[in-house]
C-alpha positions in Angstrom: -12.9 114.8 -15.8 -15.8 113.9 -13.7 -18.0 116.9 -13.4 -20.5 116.7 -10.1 -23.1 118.7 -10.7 -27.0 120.1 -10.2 -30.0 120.9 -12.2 -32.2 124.0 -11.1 -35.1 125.6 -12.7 -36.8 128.9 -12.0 -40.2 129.1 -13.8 -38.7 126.7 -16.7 -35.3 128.2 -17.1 -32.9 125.5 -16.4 -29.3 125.6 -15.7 -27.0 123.1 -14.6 -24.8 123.9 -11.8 -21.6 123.4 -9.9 -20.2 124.1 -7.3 -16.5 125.0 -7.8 -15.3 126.4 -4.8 -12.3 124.4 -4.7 -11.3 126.1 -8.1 -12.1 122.0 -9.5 -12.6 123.7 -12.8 -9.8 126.6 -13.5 -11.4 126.8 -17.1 -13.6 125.4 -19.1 -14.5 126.3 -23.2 -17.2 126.8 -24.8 -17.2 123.6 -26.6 -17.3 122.1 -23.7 -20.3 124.4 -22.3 -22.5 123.8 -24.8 -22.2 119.9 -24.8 -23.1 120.0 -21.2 -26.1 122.3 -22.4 -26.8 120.3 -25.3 -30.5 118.7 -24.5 -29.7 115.7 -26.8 -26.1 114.7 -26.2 -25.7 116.6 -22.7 -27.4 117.3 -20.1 -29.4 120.3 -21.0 -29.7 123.5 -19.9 -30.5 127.4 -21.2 -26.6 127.9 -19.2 -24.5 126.5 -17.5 -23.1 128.2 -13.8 -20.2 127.8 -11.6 -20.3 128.6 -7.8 -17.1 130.0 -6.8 -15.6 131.3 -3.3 -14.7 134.8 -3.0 -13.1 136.3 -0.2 -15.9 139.6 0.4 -18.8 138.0 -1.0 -20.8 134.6 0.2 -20.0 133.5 -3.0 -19.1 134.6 -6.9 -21.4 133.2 -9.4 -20.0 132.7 -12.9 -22.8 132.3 -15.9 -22.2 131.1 -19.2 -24.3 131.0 -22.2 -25.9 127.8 -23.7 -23.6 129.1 -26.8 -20.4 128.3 -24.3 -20.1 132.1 -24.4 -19.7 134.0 -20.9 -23.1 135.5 -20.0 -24.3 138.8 -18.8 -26.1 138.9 -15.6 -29.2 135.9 -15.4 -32.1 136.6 -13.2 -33.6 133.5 -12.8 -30.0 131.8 -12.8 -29.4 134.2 -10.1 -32.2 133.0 -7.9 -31.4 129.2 -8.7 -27.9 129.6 -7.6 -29.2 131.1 -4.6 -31.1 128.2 -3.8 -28.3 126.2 -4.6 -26.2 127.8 -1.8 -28.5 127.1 0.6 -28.6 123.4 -0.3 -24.7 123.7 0.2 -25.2 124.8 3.6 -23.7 128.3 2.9 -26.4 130.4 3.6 -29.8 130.1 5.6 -32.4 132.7 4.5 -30.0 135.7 3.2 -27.2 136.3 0.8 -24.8 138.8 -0.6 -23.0 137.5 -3.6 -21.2 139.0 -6.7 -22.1 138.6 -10.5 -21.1 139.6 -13.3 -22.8 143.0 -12.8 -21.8 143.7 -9.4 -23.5 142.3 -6.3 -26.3 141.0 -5.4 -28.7 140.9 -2.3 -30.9 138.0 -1.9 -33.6 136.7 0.2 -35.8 133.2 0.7 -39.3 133.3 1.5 -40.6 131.6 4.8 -42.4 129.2 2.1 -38.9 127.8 0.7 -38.3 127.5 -2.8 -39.5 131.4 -3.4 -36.2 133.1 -3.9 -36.4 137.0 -4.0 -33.5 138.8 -6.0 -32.7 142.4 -6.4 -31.4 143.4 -9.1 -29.6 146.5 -10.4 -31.2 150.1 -10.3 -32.3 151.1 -13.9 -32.2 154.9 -14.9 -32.3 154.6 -18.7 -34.8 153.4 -20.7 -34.8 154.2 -24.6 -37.7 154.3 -26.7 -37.0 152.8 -30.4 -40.5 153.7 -32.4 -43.3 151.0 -30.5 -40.4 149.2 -28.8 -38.4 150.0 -25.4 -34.4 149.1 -24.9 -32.8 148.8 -21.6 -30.6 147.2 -19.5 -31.2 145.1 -16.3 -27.8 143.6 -15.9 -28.3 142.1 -19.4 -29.8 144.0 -22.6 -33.5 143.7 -23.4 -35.7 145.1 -25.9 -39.6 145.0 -24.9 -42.5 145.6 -27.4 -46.4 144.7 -26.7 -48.0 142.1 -29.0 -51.1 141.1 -29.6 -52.8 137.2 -30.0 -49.2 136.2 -28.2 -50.0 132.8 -27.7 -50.1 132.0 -31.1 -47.5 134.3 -32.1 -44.2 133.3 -33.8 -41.5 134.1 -31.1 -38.5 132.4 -32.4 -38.7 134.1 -36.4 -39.6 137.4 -35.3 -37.1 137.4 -31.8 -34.4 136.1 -34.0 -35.1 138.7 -36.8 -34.9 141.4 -34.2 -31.6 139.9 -32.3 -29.7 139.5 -35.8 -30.9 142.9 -37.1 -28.1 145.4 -38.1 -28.6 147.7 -34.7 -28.5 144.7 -32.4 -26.1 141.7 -34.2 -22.9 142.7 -32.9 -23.4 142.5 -29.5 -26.7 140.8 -29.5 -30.1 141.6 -27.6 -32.7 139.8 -25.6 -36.0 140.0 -27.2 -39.9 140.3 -25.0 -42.9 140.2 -26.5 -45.9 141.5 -24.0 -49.6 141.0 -23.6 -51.2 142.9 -21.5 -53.4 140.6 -19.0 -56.2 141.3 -16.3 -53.5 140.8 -13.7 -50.3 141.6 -15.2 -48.4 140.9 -18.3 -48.2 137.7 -20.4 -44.3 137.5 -22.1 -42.3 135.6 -24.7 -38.8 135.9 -24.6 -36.4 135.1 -27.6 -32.8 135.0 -25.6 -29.6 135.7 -27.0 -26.6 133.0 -26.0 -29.3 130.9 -25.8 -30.8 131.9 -29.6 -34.1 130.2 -28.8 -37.5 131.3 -27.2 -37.0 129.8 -23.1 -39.7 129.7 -21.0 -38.9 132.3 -18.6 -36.1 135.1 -18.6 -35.3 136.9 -15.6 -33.7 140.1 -16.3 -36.7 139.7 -19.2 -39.6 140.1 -17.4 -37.8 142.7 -15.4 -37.3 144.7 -18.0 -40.8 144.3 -18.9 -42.5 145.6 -15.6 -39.9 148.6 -15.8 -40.9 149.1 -19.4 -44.8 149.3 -18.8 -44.6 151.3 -15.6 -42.9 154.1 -17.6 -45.2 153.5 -20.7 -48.1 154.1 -18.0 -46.2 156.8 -15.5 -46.9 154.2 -12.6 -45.0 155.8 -9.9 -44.4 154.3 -6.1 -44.1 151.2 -4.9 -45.1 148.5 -7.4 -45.8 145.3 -7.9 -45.8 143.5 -10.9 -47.2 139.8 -12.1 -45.8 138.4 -15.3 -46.9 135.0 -16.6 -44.2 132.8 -18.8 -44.4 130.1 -20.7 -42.5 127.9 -17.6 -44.9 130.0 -14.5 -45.8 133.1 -12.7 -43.0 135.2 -11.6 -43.1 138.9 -9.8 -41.2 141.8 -10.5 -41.5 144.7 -7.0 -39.7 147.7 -7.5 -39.8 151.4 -7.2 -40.4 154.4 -10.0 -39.8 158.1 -8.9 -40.6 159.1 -12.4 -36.7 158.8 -13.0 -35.3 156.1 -11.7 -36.0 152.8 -10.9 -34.6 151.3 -7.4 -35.2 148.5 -5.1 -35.8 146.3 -8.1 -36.6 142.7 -6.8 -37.6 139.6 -9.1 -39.4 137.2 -7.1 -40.3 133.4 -8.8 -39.6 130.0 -7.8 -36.3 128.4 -7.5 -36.5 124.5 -7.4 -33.9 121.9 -8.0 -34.9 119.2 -10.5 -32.0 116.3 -10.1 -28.3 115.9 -9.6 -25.8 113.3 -11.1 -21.8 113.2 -12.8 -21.4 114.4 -16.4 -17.8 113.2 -17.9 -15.9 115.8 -20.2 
């Protein structure tokens, strides 16, 4: 089969995508997801997406994991196939869509390849001894660091991910620096079971994270720097519950071509 398809990236997170609203693909496994994520013999990507039709959305986005496992819900993936559905022609500045989640409002910025995101509402937020766990459409553990640019991400993400609480189902692991304006973070992700250079439902969880740690209340805005750019998280904290959550970043396609499987 020859597969058409797209690369996107949203602050370094690549994904390769497709656009499958003819049901082209009816299945695919995940031997044959992680060749096409494989950066040696594929064509490389932290997941891989399918853009399918769906009769009361603008479109159904289907995510899998670099590991050929279905995904959770992807932020940045998200915005990228957002972008991508305006290159299709389906949308113009606005969208509705479904995930694996539920749906999904977005919006592009007047400046193009800015692709604003909202996510789901989060209410819980557990505190594990210096760390916090919650859940912003995937699951995420968040923990401040110190000297993080020279930390080791990958040994002590993967330690966490594998550890007896979290194996089983596996967690997303963010490491946080505070920084004069905003937060510096590392992400170790599971499906992927590398550090990538951005996560989006990551830094998320971050900004919700710190502005219960700090009792920020209101309307907020919050600037994380990844490894792969700058990236915003807006949302709003009534001391119980977070709403209007919006991840805002960049959302640029890199190249297109066929990939035979």
């Amino acid at each position: 089969m020859n597969l058409n398809f797209y690369k996107y990236q949203g602050a370094g997170n690549d994904f390769v995508l497709i656009d499958n609203r003819d049901d082209t693909i009816t299945s695919i496994d995940k031997e044959q997801v992680n060749l096409i994520c494989d950066r040696r013999f594929g064509i490389g990507a932290d997941g891989l997406m399918l853009l399918n039709a769906h009769a009361d959305y603008d479109f159904e986005m289907k995510y899998y994991n670099a590991d050929g496992n279905l995904g959770s819900m992807c932020g940045n993936g998200g915005r990228c196939i957002v972008a991508f559905a305006k290159h299709l022609g389906m949308i113009q500045h606005e969208t509705t869509f479904l995930a694996v989640d539920g749906p999904h409002y977005a919006k592009i910025a007047d400046k193009g390849d800015w692709v604003n995101l909202q996510m789901i509402d989060v209410e819980t937020i557990t505190q594990i001894e210096d760390a916090y766990i919650l859940n912003t459409g995937s699951p995420h553990y968040v923990i401040l660091q110190s000297n993080l640019d020279s930390f080791d991400v990958y040994t002590a993400g993967k330690k966490i991910r594998n550890s007896a609480q979290f194996v089983s189902k596996g967690i997303n692991v963010n490491f946080v620096e505070k920084r004069a304006d905003g937060y510096f973070v590392r992400t170790y992700e599971r499906g992927v079971e590398d550090e990538t250079f951005a996560c989006g439902t990551g830094v998320t969880a971050v900004a919700l994270a710190m502005a219960k740690l700090k009792n920020q209340l209101g309307e907020q805005t919050t600037k994380i720097k990844a490894l792969g750019g700058e990236l915003e998280i807006k949302f709003s904290y009534d001391g119980e519950k977070f709403e209007r959550v919006f991840l805002c970043g960049p959302a640029k396609a890199v190249f297109q071509g066929q990939f035979v499987i």
